[in-house]
N, C-alpha and C positions, 0 to 999 in steps of 0.2 A: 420650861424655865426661860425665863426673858433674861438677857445676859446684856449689862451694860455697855452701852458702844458711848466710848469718851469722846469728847469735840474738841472743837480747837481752845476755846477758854480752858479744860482743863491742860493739853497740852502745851500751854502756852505761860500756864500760872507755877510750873514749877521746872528746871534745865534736866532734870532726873525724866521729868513726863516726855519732853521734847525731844529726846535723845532715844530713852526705850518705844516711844510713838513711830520714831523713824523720821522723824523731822516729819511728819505727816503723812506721811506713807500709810501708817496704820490706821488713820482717820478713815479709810477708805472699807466699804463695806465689803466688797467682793472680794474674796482670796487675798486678805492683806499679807500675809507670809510669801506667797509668792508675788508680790508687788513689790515689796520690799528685797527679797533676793533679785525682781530685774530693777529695782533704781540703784543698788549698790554695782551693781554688772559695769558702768563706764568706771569707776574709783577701782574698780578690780583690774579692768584693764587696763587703765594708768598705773599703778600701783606693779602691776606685772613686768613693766620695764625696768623695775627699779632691784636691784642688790636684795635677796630674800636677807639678809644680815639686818637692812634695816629695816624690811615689809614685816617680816614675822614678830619684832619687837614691839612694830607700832599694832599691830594686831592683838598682840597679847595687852597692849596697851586699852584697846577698844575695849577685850574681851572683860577686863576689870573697868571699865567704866562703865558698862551694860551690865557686871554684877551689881553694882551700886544702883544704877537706875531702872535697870527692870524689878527691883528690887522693892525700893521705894513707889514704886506704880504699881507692882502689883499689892500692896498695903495698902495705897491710895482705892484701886479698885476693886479690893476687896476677893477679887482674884489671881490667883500669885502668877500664873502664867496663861494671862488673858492674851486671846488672839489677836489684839490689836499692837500687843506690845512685838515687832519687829526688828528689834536689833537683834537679837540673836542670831535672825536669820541672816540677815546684812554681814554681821561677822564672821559667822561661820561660812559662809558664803566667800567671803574677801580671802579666807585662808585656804580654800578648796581655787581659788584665782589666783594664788600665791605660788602655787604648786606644780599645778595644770599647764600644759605650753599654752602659748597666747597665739593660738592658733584657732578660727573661729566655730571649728567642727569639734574640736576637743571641749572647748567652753560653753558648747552647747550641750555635748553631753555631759560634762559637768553640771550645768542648770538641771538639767532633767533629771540627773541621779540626786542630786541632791534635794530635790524638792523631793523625788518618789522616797528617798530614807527619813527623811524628815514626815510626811506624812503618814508613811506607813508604822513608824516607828517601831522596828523589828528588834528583838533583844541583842544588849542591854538595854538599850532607848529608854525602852518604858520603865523597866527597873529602875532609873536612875534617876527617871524622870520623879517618879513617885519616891523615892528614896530622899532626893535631895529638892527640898523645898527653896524658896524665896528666887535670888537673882540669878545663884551661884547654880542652881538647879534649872531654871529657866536657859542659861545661856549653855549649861553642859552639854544636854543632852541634843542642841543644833552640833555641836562641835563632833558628840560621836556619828551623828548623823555625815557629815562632813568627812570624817574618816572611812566612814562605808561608800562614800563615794569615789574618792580616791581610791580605795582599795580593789575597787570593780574597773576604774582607769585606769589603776598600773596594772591588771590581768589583761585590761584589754590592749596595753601597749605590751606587754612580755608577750603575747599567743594570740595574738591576731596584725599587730602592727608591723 
């Protein structure tokens, strides 16, 4: 199956493509999910200095803008959660850095768990994945992904730290 990889004219012809693209991040052939979880990694650590009162709102703020546009892109591409579309991962991402100490061993293995949950997609993941279609499904199932990562960081901060 030959699977459409979108360019910059499409990203660029519509703010819904530009936005779930990753501002171009996903334009990229090679692992664009984890390209996209390390270009959102500096906004993460900026973002980590700041009050989780206002980080987690504007997050949740992202998380519905990326239902709307990974949404719309995956309509446009005819795939509802094509790999190129990388906001999800950039969000769910940004809230796993919201969390985490800003400390550069912890954030590293945050990047690590969260990439290996997300690609393994172990249950619910994939339930929910196939359950819930278009944006709202697209962007879920980074976000549970994102809580199995944290959840293996607070064990390893409770009994080993």
């Amino acid at each position: 199956m030959i699977v459409f990889r979108p360019g910059a004219n499409l990203a660029l012809s519509h703010p819904a493509h530009l936005i779930s693209l990753g501002f171009g991040v996903g334009l990229i052939p090679a692992a664009p999910g984890t390209l996209g979880t390390l270009a959102i990694w500096p906004i993460g650590w900026f973002l980590a200095g700041f009050d989780p009162l206002f980080v987690l709102p504007l997050i949740f703020f992202f998380f519905l803008i990326g239902v709307w546009a990974c949404g719309v892109t995956g309509r446009r591409l005819g795939i509802h959660d094509h790999n190129g579309m990388v906001w999800d991962e950039m969000v769910a991402f940004l809230l796993v850095l919201a969390i985490v100490p800003r400390e550069l061993s912890w954030q590293v293995g945050a990047f690590v768990l969260f990439r290996f949950f997300d690609i393994l997609k172990p249950p619910p993941i994939r339930w929910f994945e196939r359950r819930y279609a278009g944006g709202f499904g697209v962007m879920f199932d980074d976000i549970i992904a994102a809580g199995y990562a944290l959840f293996v960081l607070a064990l390893a901060k409770r009994f080993l730290v």
